[in-house]
N, C-alpha and C positions, 0 to 999 in steps of 0.2 A: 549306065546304071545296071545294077546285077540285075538276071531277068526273073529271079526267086521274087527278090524287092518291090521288082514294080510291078507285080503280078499281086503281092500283098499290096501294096499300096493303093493300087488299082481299087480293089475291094473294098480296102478303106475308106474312100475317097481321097484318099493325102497324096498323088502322082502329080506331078509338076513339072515342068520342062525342067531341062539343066540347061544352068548358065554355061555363057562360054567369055572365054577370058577377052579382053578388049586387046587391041592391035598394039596399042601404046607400051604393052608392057615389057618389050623387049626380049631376048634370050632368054629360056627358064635359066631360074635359078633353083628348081625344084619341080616336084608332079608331088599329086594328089593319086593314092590309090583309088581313091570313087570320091567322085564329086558330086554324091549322094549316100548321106549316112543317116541313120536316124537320130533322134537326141538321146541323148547319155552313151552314144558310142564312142568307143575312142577309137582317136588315129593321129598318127605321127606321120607328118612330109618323108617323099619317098625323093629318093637322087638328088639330095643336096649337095650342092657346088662345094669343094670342096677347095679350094687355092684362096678362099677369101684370107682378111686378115680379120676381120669384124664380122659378127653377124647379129642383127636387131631382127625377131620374128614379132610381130603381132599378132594374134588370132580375134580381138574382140575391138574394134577399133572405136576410140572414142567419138563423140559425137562434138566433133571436132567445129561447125558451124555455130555449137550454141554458146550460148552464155557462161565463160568458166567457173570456177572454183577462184577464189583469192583470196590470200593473207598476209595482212600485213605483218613483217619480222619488226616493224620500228627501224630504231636508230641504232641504239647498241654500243657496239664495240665496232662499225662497220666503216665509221671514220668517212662516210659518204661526203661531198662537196660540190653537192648541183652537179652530179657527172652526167657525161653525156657518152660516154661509151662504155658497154660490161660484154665481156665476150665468155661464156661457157665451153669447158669441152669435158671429156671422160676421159681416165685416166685410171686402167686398173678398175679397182671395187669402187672410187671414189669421184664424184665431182669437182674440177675447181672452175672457178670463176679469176679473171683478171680485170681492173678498171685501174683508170688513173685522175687524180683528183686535179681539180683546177687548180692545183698548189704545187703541181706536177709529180705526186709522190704516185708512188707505182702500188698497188695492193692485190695480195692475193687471196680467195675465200676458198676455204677448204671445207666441202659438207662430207665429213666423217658419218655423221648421224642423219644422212638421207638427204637430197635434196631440198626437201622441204623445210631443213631445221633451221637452227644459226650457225653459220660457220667458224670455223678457226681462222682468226685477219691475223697477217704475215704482212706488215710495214715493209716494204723493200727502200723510200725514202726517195728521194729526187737524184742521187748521185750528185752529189756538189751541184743542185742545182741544171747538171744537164739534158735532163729530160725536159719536156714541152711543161711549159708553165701554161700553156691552154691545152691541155692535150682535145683531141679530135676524136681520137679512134684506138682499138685494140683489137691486134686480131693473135689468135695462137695458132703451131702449129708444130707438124712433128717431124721430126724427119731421119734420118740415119744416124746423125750425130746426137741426139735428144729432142728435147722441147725446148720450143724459142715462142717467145711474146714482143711482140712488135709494138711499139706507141707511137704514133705519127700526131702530128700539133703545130702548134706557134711559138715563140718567145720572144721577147722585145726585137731583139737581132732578126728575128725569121724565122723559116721554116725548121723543123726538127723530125729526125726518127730515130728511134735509137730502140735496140733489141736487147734483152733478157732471156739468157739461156739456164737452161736446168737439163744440163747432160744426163743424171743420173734418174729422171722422174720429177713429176710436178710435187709429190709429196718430200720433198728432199731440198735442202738450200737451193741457193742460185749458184751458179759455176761459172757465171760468165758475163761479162755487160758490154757493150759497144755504143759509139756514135757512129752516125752516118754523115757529111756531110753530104747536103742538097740545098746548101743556103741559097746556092747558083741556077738549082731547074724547080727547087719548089717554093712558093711564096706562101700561099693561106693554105695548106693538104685538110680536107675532111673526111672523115672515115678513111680504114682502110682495111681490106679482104687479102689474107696470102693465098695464095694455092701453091702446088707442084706442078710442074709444065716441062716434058723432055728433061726431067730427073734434075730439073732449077727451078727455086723457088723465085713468085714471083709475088708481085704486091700490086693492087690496084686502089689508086686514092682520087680522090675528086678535088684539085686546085682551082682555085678561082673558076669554079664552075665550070672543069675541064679535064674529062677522065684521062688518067696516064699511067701508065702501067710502068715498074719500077724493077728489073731483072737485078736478079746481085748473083755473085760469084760462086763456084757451087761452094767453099768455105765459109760464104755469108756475110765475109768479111768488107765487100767492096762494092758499091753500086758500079754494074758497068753498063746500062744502058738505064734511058727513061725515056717508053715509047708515048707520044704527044697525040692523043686521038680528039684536041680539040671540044670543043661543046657539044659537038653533033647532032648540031641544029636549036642549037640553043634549049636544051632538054631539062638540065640542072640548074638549081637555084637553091644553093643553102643543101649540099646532100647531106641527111640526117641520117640516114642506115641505111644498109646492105645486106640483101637475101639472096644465097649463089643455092642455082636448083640446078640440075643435071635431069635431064630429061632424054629417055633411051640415049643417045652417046653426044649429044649437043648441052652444052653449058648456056646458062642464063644468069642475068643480076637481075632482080627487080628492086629500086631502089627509092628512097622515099626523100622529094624537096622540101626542107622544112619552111624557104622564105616561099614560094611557088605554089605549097598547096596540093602538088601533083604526086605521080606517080610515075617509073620511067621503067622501061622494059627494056633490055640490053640483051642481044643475043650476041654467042660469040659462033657459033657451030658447032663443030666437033672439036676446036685446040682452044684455050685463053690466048693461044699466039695468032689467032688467025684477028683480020680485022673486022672489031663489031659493027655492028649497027642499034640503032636507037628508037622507040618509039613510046612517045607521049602518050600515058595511059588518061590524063589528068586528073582531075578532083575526083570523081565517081560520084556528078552530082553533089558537089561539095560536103562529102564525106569524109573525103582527109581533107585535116584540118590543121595544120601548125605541126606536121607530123614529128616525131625522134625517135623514132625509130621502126625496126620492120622485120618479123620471123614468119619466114615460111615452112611451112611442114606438108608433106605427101600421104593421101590416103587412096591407097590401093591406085585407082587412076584419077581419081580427084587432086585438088593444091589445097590447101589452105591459108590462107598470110592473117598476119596481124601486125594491127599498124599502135601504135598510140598516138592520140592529138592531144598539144599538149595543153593548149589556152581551155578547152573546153574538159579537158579531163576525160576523153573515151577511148574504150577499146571499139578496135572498129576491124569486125571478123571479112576478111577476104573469099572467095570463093573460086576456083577456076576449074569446072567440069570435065573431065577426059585428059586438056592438055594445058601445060602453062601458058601457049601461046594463041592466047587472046586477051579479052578485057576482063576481069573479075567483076563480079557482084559484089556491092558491101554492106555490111549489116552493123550499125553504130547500136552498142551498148553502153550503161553507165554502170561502172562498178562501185558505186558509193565511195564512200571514204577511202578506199583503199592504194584508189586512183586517184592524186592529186599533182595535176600539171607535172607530168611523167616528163621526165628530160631522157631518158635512157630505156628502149629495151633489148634485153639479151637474146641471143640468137635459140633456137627451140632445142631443148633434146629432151630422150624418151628414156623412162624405167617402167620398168615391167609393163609395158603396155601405153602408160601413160605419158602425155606429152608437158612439160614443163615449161617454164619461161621467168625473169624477173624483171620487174621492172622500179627503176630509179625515180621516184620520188622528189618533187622540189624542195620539201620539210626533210629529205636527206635517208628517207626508211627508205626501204626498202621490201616489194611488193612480191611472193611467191604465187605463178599464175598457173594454171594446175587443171585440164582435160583429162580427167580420169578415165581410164578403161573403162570398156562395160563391164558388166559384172555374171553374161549370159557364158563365157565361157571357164572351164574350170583352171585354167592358163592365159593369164590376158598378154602376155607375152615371154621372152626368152631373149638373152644373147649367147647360149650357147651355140655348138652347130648342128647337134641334135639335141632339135626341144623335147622335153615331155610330152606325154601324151597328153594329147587335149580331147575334152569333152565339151557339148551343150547341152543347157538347162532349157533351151526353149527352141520351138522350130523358129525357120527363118533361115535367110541367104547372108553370109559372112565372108568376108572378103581375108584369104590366109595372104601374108603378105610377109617379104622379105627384104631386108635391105644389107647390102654386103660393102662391106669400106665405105659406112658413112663419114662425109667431111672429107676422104680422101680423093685424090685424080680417077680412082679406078671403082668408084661408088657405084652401085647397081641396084636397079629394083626390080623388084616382079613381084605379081602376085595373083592367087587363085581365088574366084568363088567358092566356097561350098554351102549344097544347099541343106537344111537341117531340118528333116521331118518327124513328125509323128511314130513313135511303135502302137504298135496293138495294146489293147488296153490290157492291163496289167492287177490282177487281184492276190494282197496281200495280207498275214496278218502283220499284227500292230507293229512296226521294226523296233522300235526303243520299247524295250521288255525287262523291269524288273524280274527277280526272282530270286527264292531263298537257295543259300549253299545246299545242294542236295536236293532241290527241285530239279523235274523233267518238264520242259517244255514243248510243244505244239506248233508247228511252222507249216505255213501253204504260201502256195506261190501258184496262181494258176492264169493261164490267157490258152492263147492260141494259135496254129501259125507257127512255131515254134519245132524247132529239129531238138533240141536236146533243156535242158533245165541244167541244172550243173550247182552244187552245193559247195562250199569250204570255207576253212579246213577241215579236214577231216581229223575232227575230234569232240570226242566225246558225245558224235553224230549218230545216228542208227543207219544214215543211207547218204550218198552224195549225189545222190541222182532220181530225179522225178517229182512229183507235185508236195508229197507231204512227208515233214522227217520230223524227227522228236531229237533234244540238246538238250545237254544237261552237264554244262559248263561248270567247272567249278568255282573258276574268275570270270571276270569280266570279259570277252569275246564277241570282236564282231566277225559275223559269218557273213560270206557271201554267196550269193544265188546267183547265176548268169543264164542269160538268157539267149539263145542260137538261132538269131532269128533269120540273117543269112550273114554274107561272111562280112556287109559294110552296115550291119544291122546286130550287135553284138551289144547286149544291154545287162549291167552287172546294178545289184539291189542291195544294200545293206541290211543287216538287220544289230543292232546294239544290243546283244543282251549282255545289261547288268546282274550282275550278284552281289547279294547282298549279303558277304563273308561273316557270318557271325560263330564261333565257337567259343562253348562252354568247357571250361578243364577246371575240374572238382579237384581232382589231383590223384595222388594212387592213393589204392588200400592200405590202410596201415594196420596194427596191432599197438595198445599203449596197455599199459599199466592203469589199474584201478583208484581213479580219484588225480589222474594225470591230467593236464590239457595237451592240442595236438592242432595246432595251424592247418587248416584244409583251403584248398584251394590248389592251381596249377598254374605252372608258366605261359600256358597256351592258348587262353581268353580273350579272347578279341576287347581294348580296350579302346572305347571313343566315350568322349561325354555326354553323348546322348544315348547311351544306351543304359538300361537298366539291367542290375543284377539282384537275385533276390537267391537266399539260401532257405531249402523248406526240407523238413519237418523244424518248427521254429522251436528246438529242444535242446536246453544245456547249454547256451551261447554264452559265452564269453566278452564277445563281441557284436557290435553291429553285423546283424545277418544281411546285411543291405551292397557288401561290398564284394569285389575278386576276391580277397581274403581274408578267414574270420577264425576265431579261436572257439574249439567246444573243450565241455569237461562232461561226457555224455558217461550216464549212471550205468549204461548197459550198450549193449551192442545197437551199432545204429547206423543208416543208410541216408547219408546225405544229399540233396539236390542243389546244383545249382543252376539255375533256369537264364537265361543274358536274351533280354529279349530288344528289338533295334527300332527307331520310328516308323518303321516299315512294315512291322509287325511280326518279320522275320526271327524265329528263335531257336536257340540250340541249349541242350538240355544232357548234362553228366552227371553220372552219381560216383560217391566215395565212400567205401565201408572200413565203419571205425570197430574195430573189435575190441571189447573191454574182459578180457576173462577176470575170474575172482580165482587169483592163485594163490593167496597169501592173505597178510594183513601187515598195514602200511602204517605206521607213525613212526613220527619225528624221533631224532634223538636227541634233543636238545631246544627251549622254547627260553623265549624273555616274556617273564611275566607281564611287566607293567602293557607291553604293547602287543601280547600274543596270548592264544590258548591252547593247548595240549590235548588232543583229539585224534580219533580215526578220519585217515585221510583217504581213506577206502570209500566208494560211492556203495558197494553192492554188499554190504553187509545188513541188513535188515533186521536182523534177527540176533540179540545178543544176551546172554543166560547172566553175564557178569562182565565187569570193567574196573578193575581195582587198581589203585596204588597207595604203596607205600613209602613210609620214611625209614631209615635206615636202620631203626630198633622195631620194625617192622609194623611199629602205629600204621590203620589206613586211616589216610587224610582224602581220600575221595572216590567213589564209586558211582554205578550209572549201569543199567541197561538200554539207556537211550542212544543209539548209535551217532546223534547230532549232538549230544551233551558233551561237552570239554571241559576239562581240569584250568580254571583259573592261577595255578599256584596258593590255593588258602584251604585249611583244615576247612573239617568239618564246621568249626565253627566259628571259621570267618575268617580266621586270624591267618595273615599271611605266613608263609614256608619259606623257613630258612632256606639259602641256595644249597647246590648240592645234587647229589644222584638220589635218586626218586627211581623204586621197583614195580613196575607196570604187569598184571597179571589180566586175559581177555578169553573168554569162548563164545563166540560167535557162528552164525550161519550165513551163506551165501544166498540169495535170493532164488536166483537161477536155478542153480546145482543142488542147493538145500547141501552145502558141503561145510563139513564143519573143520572150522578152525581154533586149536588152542594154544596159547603163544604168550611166552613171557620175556622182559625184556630191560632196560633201565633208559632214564630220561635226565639230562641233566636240567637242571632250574638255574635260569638266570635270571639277573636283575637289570 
């Protein structure tokens, strides 16, 4: 431990031993810079193995003895048949799943959309029939040529195995099918496991209660041996599944009899060629119960198994401390409906942290069984070969763990402690911080203990360094603050400030003509529906003053607002000046009586001496010094006006200016 650290820690009172790795764990497959950090630090495994072909890291491991997560997918499209064997592996971004039904047809489940979802079923069909009309078992497996899936079973005649190749990837047709015969060395085969062994795949199945291990050719094309290991002591009875563990460089089966009740522990040593031995775990207390099946998973230097029984309907969690070679504990749960007289479970594997499994159903659904990661690290796992950087949210001891070529000959694990303490207390303002576009804000960060502070980005910051800095973001911006507390003690703080973007655009200045209107308003107004817009001085509108934009006919020169204010309270605030000069005098030349009137279209005349017209023998048929008075089309005395040009004579004064205008002109009259 850095001796800064535990000199702070000390103080604190948070110093604690460091763990040390257990014996079991074999060769590193990695180191740990300090196998003491505090929480929120990050760190990334240092010296990882690099010649793997796979790598699964977990940081947060599930709490893998308890009571799972389950759900049930139903029936479906999944074409299930009371099976009794489902074998999972990975493949690329994707899961698949292989079983074969009592009808002998071969099925593949493809989970595109997670694990957890419903898959895509790919019927492969029985091939005229020569696949196992009982089928037993499935196992996959990969090798230089592609991927091959294996079916071993029964059919009226005997025994059967026959292989399914997919050269090109499991997401891709089938490329190949084979029979084997073994009418002559196998009678009843139940389940069966392939591994690789001295660069040949081999197979192991349980006949008539009599484990035999099954070499083929390295083509795959030809059985040429089938080694006979006998009952071994009369161990087997009815094998329902098979869990193959690898334990630092010795391989194991632990396998489940479904007519016996028991349990049976198979070691091989260090090769599957070498000759095993057997030992009788039994019932665990009559625990297992009718068992079908059995997945084992590794935690750090723990095992865990899981069995199903099937008459009673339970999961029944396994436990084996340090090493697989002893007896396990077992702990029988009920999964409600979920679990109904299980005839089949699937071998274990993990995403992101989490450990998985499915189990087959009598009613034909099909059960997703689900150890979720903890949730205390910010990475609950990785199969890259350099993870992310990982962090924790709470102190405590967490076990980093690694596995390389899972399900392969050359599979490895290791794994490290780390312990997760305490920092110095930490004084903060508020992190999640509204604020208006063009506010400055206030930021502290203070403790103690501490070699540096450290701000960013540096923007629109006043300081990147020390207790208190002022922001004034214009968008949204999360800053961060970091903390030096020593080099395995490195604590980063967020702060979120929001902005709450609101602009107001009135629009530009303009000039108009006397008695004109003039659209105001701008392209640049922050538009949401909850915000409000209001236009003030409420003079000469045209329009709704309520909107982005509105229409004036303003009499005089005038300075508009528009104010956008947001539920936040947040608001911004533009103005637009309308200039109206009195340069002239404006009317029509040309009016329809029945639906118009004939008037000054000029707002800023105020003031008017005379307003005449005439008819064309130069009779006046209407005058006015009232600047809002209009010419209907009708004499003096009532009588409507021929059409025609009509002589317009005005002198007027400008309000403003007091400027006088005198101006004559002609209007035509229609009807």
């Amino acid at each position: 431990m850095n001796r800064k650290l535990r000199l702070l820690l000390s103080v604190l009172g948070l110093a604690c031993l460091t763990p040390q790795a257990d014996a079991q764990l074999g060769s590193p497959l990695f180191s740990l810079k300090h196998d003491t950090i505090c929480k929120e630090s990050e760190f990334v495994p240092d010296s990882i193995v690099s010649n793997a072909q796979t790598y699964r890291w977990s940081f947060c491991t599930p709490l893998l003895g308890a009571i799972p997560q389950s759900n049930s997918l139903g029936t479906g499209t999944l074409q299930l048949n009371t099976n009794n064997n489902l074998t999972t592996v990975r493949s690329g971004e994707f899961f698949y799943s292989f079983t074969a039904n009592n009808d002998g047809r071969v099925f593949r489940y493809q989970y595109e959309d997670g694990i957890e979802a419903h898959p895509i079923v790919t019927d492969f069909g029985h091939f005229q029939f020569s696949t196992p009309s009982t089928p037993s078992g499935t196992s996959v497996i990969e090798t230089a040529s592609g991927w091959h899936v294996f079916v071993i079973g029964r059919s009226t005649n005997g025994a059967r195995l026959v292989r399914l190749d997919f050269a090109n990837g499991l997401n891709y047709p089938m490329t190949g099918y084979h029979t084997y015969n073994v009418l002559t060395s196998l009678a009843n085969p139940r389940e069966i496991y392939t591994v690789v062994a001295n660069d040949s795949v081999r197979a192991f199945t349980f006949d008539n209660n009599e484990m035999k291990r099954i070499d083929f050719s390295a083509n795959l094309d030809t059985v040429t041996n089938i080694a006979d290991f006998g009952t071994m002591g009369g161990v087997f009875d009815g094998v329902s599944g098979v869990a193959a563990v690898k334990e630092m460089d010795n391989f194991h089966f632990v396998v489940t009899n479904e007519n016996s009740h028991k349990l049976t522990h198979i070691t091989f040593g260090n090769s599957y060629l070498n000759l095993p031995f057997a030992i009788d775990l039994g019932s665990l207390s009559g625990d297992i119960d009718a068992p079908t099946g059995i997945a084992v998973v590794r935690s750090c230097n723990d095992y865990y198994g899981y069995v199903t029984n099937k008459d009673n309907a339970e999961w029944v969690v396994l436990h084996w401390p340090a090493s697989i070679a002893g007896t396990p504990t077992a702990t029988v749960y009920d999964l409600g409906a979920n679990l109904l007289l299980p005839t089949a479970l699937s071998n274990a594997v993990r995403e992101d942290g989490a450990v998985y499994m499915h189990v087959v159903n009598s009613n034909n659904a099909l059960t997703v069984i689900k150890y979720d990661n903890c949730t205390n690290a910010s990475v609950g796992g990785s199969n890259l070969r350099v993870p992310p950087s990982v962090k924790y949210d709470q102190a405590g001891i967490y076990s980093v763990s690694l596995v390389v070529d899972e399900g392969l000959a050359t599979e490895r694990n290791y794994c490290l402690p780390i312990n997760v303490v305490e920092y110095p207390s930490i004084n903060l303002t508020t992190q999640d911080t509204l604020i208006c576009s063009g506010d400055t804000i206030n930021m502290h960060a203070l403790t103690f203990g501490t070699d540096s502070i450290v701000w960013s980005p540096d923007y629109n910051i006043n300081a990147t360094q020390g207790n208190f800095v002022k922001v004034w973001p214009e968008y949204a911006q999360v800053y961060t603050v970091t903390f030096n507390f020593a080099e395995n003690c490195i604590v980063k703080k967020e702060f979120n400030i929001k902005v709450d973007k609101v602009v107001a655009d009135a629009g530009i200045d303009r000039i108009i003509t006397d008695g004109s209107t003039s659209m105001i308003g701008g392209p640049n107004t922050t538009l949401r529906n909850d915000f409000t817009y209001q236009w003030t001085p409420n003079l000469f509108f045209e329009s709704n003053p309520d909107t982005t934009i509105a229409w004036v006919r303003p009499a005089q020169n005038m300075t508009y607002y528009l104010t956008v204010t947001a539920p936040s309270g947040c608001r911004s605030i533009d103005s637009v000046l309308v200039r109206v000069p009195c340069e002239d005098i404006r009317l029509p030349n040309a009016f329809v009586a029945s639906t118009q009137t004939f008037g000054l279209l000029n707002l800023q005349l105020t003031q008017i001496n005379y307003f005449r017209i005439y008819d064309r023998w130069g009779q006046e048929v209407f005058s006015t010094t009232n600047p809002n008075t209009h010419w209907n089309g009708r004499n003096k005395k009532g009588v409507e006006c021929a059409l025609g040009a009509y002589v317009w004579e005005i002198d007027a004064y400008c309000k403003d200016s007091n400027e006088r205008f005198r101006k004559t002109g002609s209007v035509t009259l229609l009807r």
